[in-house]
N, CA, C and O of each residue as an XYZ file, in Angstrom:
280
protein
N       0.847     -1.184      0.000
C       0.000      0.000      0.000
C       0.886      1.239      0.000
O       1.945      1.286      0.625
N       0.352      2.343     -0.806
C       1.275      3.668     -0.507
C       0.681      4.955     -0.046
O      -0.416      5.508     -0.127
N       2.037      5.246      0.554
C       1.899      6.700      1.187
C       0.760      7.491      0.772
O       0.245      8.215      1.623
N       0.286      7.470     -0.393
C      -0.329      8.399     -0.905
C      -1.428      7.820     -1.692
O      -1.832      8.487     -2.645
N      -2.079      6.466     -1.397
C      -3.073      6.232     -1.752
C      -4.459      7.282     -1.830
O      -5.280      7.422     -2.737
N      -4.355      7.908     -0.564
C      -5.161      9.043      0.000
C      -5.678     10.034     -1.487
O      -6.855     10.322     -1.706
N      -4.494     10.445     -2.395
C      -4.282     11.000     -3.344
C      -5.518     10.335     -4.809
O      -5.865     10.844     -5.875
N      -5.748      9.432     -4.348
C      -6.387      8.682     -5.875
C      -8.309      9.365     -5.649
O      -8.912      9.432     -6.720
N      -8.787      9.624     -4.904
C      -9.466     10.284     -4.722
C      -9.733     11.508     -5.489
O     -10.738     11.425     -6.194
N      -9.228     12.395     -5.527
C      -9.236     13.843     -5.866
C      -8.110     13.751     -7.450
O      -8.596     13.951     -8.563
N      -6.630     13.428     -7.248
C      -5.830     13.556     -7.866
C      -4.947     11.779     -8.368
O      -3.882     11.376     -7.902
N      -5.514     11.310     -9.036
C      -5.040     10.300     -9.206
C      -3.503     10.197     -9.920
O      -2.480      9.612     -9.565
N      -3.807     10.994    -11.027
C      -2.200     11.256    -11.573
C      -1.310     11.680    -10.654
O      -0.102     11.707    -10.892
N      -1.938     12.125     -9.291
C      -0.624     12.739     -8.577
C      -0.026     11.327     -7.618
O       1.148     11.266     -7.255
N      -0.919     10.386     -7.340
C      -0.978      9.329     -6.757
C      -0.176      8.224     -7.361
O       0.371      7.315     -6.736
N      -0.171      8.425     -8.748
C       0.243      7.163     -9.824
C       1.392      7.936     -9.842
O       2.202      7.239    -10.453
N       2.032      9.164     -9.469
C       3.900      9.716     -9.936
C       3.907      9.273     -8.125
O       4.387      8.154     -7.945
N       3.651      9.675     -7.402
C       3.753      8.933     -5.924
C       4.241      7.701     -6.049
O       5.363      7.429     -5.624
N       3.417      6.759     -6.678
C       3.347      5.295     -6.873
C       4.560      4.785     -6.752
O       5.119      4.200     -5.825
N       5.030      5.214     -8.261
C       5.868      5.338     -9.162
C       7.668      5.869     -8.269
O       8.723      5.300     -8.549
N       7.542      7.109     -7.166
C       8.566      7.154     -6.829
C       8.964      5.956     -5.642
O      10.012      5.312     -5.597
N       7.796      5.868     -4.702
C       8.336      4.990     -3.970
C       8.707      3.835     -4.201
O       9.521      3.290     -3.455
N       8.105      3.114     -5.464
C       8.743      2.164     -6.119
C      10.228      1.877     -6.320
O      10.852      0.840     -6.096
N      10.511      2.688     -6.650
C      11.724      3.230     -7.192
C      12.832      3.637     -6.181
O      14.037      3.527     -6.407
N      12.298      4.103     -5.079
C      13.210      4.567     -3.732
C      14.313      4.099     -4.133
O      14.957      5.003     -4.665
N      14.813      3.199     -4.140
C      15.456      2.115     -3.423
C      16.340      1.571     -4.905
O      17.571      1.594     -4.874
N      15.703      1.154     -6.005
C      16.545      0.611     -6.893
C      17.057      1.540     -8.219
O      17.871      1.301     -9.111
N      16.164      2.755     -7.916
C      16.163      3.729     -8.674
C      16.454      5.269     -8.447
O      16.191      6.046     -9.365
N      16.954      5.713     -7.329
C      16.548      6.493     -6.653
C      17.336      7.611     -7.647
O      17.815      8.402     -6.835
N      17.541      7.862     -8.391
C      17.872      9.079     -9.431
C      16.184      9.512    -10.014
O      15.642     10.600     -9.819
N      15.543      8.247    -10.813
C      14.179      8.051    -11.185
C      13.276      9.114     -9.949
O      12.779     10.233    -10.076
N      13.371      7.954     -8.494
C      12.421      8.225     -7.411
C      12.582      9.795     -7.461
O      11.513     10.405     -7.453
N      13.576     10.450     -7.504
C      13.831     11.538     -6.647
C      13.408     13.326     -7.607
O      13.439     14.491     -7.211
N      12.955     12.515     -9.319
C      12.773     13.229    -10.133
C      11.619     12.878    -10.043
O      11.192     13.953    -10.465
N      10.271     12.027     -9.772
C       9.287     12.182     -9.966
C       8.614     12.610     -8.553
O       7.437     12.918     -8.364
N       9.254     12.572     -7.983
C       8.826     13.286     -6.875
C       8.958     14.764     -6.646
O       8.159     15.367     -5.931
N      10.357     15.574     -7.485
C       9.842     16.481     -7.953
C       8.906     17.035     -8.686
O       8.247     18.063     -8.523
N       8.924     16.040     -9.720
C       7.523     16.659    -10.656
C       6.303     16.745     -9.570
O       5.651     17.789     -9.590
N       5.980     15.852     -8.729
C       4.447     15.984     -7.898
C       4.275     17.705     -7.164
O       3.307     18.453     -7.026
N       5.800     17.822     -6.801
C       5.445     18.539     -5.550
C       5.319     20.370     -6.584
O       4.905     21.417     -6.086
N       5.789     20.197     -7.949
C       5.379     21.261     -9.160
C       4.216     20.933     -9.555
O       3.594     21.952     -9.856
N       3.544     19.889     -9.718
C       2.289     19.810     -9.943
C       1.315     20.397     -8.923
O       0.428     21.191     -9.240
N       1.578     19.866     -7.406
C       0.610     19.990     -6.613
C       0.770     21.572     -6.334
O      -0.224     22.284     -6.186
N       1.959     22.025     -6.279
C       1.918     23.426     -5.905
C       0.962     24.168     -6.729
O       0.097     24.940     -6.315
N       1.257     23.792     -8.155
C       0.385     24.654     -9.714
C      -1.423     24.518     -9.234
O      -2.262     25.412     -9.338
N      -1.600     23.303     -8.776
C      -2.952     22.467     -8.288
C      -3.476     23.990     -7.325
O      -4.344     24.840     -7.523
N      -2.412     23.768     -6.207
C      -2.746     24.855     -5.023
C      -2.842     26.400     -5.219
O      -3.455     27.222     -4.538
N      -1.985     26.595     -6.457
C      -1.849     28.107     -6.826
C      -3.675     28.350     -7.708
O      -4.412     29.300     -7.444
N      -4.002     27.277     -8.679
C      -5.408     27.011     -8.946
C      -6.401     27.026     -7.930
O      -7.448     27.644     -8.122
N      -6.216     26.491     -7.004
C      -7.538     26.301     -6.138
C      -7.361     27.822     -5.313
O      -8.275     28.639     -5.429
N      -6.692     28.007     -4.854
C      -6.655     29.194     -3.967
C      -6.268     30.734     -5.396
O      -5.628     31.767     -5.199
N      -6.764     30.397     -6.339
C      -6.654     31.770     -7.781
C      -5.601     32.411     -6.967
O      -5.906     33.421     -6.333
N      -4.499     31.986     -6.913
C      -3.328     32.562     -6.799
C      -2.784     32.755     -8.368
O      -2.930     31.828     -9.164
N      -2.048     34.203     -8.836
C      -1.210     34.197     -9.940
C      -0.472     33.545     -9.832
O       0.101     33.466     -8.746
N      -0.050     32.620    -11.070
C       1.725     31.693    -11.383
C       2.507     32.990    -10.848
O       2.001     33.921    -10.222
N       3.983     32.835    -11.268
C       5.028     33.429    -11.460
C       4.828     34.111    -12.958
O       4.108     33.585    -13.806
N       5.590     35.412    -13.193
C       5.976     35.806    -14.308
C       7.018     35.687    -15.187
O       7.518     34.568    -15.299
N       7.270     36.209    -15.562
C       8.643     35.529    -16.505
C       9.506     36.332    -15.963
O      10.688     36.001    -15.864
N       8.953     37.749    -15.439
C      10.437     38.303    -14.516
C      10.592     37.826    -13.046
O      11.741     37.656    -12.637
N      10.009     37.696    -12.581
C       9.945     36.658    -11.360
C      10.782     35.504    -11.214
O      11.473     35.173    -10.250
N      10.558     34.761    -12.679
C      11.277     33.108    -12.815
C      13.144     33.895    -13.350
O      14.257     33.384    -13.227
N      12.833     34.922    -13.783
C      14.269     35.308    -14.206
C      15.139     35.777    -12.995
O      16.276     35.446    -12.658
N      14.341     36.560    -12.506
C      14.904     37.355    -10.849
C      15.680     35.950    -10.001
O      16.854     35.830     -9.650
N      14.360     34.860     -9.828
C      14.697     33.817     -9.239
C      16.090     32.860     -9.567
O      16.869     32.387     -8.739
N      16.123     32.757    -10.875
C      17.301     32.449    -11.704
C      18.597     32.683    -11.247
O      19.436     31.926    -10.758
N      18.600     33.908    -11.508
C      19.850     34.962    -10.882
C      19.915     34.720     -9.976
O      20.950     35.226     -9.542
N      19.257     34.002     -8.990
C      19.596     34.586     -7.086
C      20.393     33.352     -7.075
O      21.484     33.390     -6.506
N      19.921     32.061     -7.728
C      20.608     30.797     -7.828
C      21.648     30.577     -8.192
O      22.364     29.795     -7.566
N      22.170     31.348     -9.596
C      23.436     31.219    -10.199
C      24.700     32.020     -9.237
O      25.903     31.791     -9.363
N      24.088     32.995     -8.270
C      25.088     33.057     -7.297
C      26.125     32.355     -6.693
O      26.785     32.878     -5.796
């Protein structure tokens, strides 16, 4: 059973990349550790939707950019 069965309810695709990382933990964990990023960009985009929050802008994602390449 997984962590995130809870998920198939509401968001199933987010449940099936869940699935998918914990699977993977362990024999894959380059795999696990990229689809578990993708969820937590999905669910955020999900949350920025439900609560009509604006995305980011393109100067925003650029500003952000820069602070990184520091």
């Amino acid at each position: 059973m997984s962590n995130f069965a809870f998920l198939k309810l509401y968001w199933a695709d987010f449940a099936k990349i869940m699935e998918f990382a914990e699977n993977y933990v362990y024999t894959d964990p380059s795999s696990s550790k990229n689809k578990s990023g993708l969820f937590v960009e999905l669910m955020v985009r999900e949350i920025l939707r439900i609560e009509k929050i604006a995305g980011l802008t393109q100067a925003d994602i650029a500003v952000t950019e820069d602070f990184y390449r520091l």
